[in-house]
C-alpha positions in Angstrom: 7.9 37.9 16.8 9.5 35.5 18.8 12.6 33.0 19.0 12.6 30.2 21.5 15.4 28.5 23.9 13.8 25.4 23.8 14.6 22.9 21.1 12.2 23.1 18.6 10.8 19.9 16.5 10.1 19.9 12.9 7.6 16.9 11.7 8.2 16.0 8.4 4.6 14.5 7.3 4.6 12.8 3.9 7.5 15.4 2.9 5.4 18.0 4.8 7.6 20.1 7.3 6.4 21.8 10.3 7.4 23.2 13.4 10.6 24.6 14.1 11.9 28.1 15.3 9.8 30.8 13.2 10.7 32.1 10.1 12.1 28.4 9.1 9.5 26.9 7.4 6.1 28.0 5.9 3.0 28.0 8.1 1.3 24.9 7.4 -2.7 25.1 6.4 -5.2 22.4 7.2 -8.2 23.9 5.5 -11.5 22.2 6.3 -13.9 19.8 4.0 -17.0 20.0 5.8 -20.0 17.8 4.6 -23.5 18.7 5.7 -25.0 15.6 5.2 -23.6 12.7 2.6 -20.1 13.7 1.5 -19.8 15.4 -1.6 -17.1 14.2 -3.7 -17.8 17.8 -6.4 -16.6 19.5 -3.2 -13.4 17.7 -3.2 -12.8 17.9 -7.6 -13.4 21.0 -7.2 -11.4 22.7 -4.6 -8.5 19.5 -4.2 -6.2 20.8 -7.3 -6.4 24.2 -6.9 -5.5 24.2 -3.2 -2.6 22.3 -4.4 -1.8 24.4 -7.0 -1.8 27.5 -5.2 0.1 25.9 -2.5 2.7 24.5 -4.9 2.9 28.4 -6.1 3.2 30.0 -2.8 5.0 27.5 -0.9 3.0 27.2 2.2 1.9 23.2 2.5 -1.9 22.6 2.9 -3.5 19.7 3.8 -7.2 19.0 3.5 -9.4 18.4 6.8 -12.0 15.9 6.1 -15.1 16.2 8.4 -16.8 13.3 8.9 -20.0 13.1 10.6 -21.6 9.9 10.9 -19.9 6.2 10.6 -21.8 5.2 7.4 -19.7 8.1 5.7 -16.4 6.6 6.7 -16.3 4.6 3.2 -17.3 7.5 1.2 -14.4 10.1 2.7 -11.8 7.5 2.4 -13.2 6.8 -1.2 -12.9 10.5 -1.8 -9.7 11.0 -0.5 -8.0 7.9 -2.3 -9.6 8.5 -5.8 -9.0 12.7 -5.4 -6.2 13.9 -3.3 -2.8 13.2 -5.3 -0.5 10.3 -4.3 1.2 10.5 -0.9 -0.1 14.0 0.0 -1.3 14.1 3.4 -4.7 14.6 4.9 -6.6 15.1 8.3 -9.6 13.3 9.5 -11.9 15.5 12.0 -14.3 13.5 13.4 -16.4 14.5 17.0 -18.1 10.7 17.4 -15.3 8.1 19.0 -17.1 5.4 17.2 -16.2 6.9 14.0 -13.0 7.6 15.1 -12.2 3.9 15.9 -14.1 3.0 12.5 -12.3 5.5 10.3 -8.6 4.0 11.8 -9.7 0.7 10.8 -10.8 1.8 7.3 -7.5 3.7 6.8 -5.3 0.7 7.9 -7.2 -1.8 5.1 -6.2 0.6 3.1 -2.9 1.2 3.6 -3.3 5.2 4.7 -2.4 5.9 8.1 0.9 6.9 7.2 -0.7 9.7 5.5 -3.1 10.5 8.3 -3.1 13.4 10.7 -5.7 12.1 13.6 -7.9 15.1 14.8 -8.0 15.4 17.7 -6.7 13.1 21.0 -8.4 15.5 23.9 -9.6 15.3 27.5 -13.0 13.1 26.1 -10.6 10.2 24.2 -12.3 6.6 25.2 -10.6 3.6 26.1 -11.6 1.7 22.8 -10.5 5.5 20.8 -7.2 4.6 22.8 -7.0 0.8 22.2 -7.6 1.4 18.2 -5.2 4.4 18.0 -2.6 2.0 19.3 -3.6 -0.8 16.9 -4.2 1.5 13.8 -1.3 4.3 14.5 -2.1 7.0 12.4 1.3 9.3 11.0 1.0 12.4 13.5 -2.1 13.5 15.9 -3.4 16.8 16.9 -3.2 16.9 20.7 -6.2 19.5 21.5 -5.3 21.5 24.8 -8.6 22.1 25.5 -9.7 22.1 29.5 -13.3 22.2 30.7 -12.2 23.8 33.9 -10.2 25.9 32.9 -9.6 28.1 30.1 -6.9 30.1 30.6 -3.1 29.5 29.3 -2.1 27.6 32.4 -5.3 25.5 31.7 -3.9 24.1 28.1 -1.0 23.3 30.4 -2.7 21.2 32.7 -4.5 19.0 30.1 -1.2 18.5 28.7 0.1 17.1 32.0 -2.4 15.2 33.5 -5.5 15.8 31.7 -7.1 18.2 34.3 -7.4 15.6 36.1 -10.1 13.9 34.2 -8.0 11.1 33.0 -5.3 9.0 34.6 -3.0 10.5 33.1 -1.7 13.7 30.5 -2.2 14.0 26.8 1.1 13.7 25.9 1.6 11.0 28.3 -1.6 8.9 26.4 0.0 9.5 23.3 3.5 8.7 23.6 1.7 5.2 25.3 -0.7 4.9 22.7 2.6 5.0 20.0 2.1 8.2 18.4 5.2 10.5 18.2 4.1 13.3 15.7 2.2 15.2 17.7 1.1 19.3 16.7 -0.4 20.9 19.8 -4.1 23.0 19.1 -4.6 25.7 21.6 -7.9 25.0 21.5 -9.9 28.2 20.4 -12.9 29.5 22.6 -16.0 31.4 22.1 -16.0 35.0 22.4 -16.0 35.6 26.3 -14.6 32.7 26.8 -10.9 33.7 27.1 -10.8 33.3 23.2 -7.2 35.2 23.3 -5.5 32.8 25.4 -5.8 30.6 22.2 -3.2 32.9 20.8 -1.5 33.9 23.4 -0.6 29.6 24.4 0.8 29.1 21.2 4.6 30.9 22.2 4.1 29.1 25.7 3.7 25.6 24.5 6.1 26.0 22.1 8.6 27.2 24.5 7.8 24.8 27.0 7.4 21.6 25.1 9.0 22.6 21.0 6.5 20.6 19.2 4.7 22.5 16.4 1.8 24.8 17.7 -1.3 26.4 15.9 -4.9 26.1 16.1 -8.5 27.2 14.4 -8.6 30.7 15.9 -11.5 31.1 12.7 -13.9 29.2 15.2 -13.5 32.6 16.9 -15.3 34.5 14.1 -17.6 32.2 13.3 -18.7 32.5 16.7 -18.6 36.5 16.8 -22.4 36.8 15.7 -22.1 40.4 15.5 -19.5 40.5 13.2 -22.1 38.6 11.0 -24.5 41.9 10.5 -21.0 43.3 8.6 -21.0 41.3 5.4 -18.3 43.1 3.8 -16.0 42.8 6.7 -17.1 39.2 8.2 -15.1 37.2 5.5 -12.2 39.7 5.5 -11.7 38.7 9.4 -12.4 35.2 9.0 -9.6 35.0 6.5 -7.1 37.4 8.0 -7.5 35.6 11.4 -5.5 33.2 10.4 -2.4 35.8 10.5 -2.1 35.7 13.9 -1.1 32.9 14.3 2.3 33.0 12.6 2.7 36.2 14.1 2.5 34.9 17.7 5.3 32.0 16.6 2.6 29.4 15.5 3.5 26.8 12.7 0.0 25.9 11.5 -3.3 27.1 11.4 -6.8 24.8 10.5 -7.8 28.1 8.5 -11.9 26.9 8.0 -13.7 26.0 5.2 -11.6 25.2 1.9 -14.0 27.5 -0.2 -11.8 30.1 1.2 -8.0 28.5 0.6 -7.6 31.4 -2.5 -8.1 34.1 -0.2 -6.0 32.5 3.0 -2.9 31.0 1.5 -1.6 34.7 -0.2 -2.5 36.5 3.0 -0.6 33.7 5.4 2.2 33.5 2.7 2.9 37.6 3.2 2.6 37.2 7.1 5.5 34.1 6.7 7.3 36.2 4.7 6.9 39.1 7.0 7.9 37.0 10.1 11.1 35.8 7.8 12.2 39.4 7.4 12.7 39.8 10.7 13.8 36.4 12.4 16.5 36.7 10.2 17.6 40.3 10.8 17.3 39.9 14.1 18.0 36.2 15.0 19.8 34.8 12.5 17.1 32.4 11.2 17.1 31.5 7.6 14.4 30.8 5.7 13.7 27.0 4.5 14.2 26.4 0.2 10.1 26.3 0.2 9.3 29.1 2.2 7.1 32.2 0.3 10.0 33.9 1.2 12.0 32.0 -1.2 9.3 31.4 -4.2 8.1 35.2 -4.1 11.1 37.2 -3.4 14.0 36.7 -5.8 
């Protein structure tokens, strides 16, 4: 459990606080929507209030990830999220295509949304019309994806931060501060299995030290791909879920925790990690927990 010297930031998101030293506030989870083909709007009635009720209950924020595939799906997600998820609250677009991207930023701005957005991801491959719309349509926050083709190991994340690895003219932070975008959580950018997947974890108390913006990432995409954990069906979901641990145990402030149909079994288990991580950063360090933290709402 950790404490850092460096200043730590604390986003506040829509009333949504993360970041800061650990044991402050709750571990924030952005738990995943992921359509397979046209976007499913049962998916989103069915698992949208009681994510948010359990989150209410717990005290650990969520906010929902939308996937979104193709650009003739843009309408349907933002149709989804405006008619579904509850008044100000939050949400994350995850989209792979950079022509979706700049269609998506468009769609949110006609409607008024970007101050609710969480842009997923800026990384190494951002284009210069992702760039040019991200400065016309500024969402709320961004996650800055330390990922680094050359390099995977902690110093890697590093260098993508600073000047991209070299693939771009200059660093990730650099293109978003330019680009106008000031909330910024850093992904360590989980691996595959022999790929260094551990230095996912072990960057998130380097970055936070170094730079004090909020840290996490989707160390799940590490089980998922761990095939051979697959022929163990009673244990594959177990570690899926309880992956998501880690990262508030290595000083992390949010995790992107996988598909939402798990949320019921990932919120308690994160919840008793925070509170677990509270314990002690106070004993020890003097850090008091935040009025919201599981800490707070479970303990009394």
């Amino acid at each position: 459990m950790f404490s850092f010297t460096k200043e730590q930031k604390v986003l506040d998101i829509k009333g949504v606080r993360v970041g800061g030293q650990p044991g402050v506030n709750p571990t924030l989870i952005i738990t995943g929507f992921f359509f397979k083909s046209k976007p499913d709007r049962g998916l989103a009635e069915r698992y949208i209030p009681g994510l948010i009720s359990l989150s209410g209950k717990l005290g650990n924020p969520v906010i929902p990830d939308f996937f979104i595939k193709r650009e003739e799906y843009v309408d349907d997600v933002v149709e989804i999220i405006k008619e579904i998820l509850p008044g100000d609250h939050p949400f994350s677009v995850d989209i792979v295509d950079p022509a979706v991207k700049v269609k998506t930023l468009e769609r949110l701005h006609e409607e008024d949304m970007l101050s609710r957005t969480i842009y997923n991801s800026i990384h190494v491959g951002v284009t210069s019309k992702e760039q040019e719309a991200l400065e016309e349509y500024k969402p709320e926050a961004a996650i800055v994806l330390c990922f680094n083709p050359k390099d995977n190991s902690v110093d890697g994340r590093i260098e993508v931060l600073e000047n991209s690895a070299h693939l771009n003219d200059k660093g990730l932070l650099d293109l978003a501060k330019e680009v106008g975008v000031d909330k910024l959580l850093l992904d360590t950018a989980a691996m595959s299995p022999g790929e260094n997947s551990g230095a996912a974890l072990a960057a998130i108390p380097v970055l936070k030290e170094e730079y004090g913006y909020p840290v996490g990432c989707a160390i799940h995409n590490v089980v998922e791909k761990s095939t051979w954990l697959k022929n163990y069906d009673d244990v594959y979901r177990v570690v899926d879920a309880s992956s998501n641990s880690a990262v508030p145990l290595f000083g992390g402030d949010y995790v992107i925790s996988g598909p939402v149909e798990y949320y019921n079994t990932v919120i308690p288990l994160v919840a008793w990690f925070d509170i677990l991580v509270s314990e002690y950063t106070e004993g020890y360090f003097g850090v008091e927990p935040s009025v919201n933290h599981p800490r707070r709402r479970l303990l009394r």
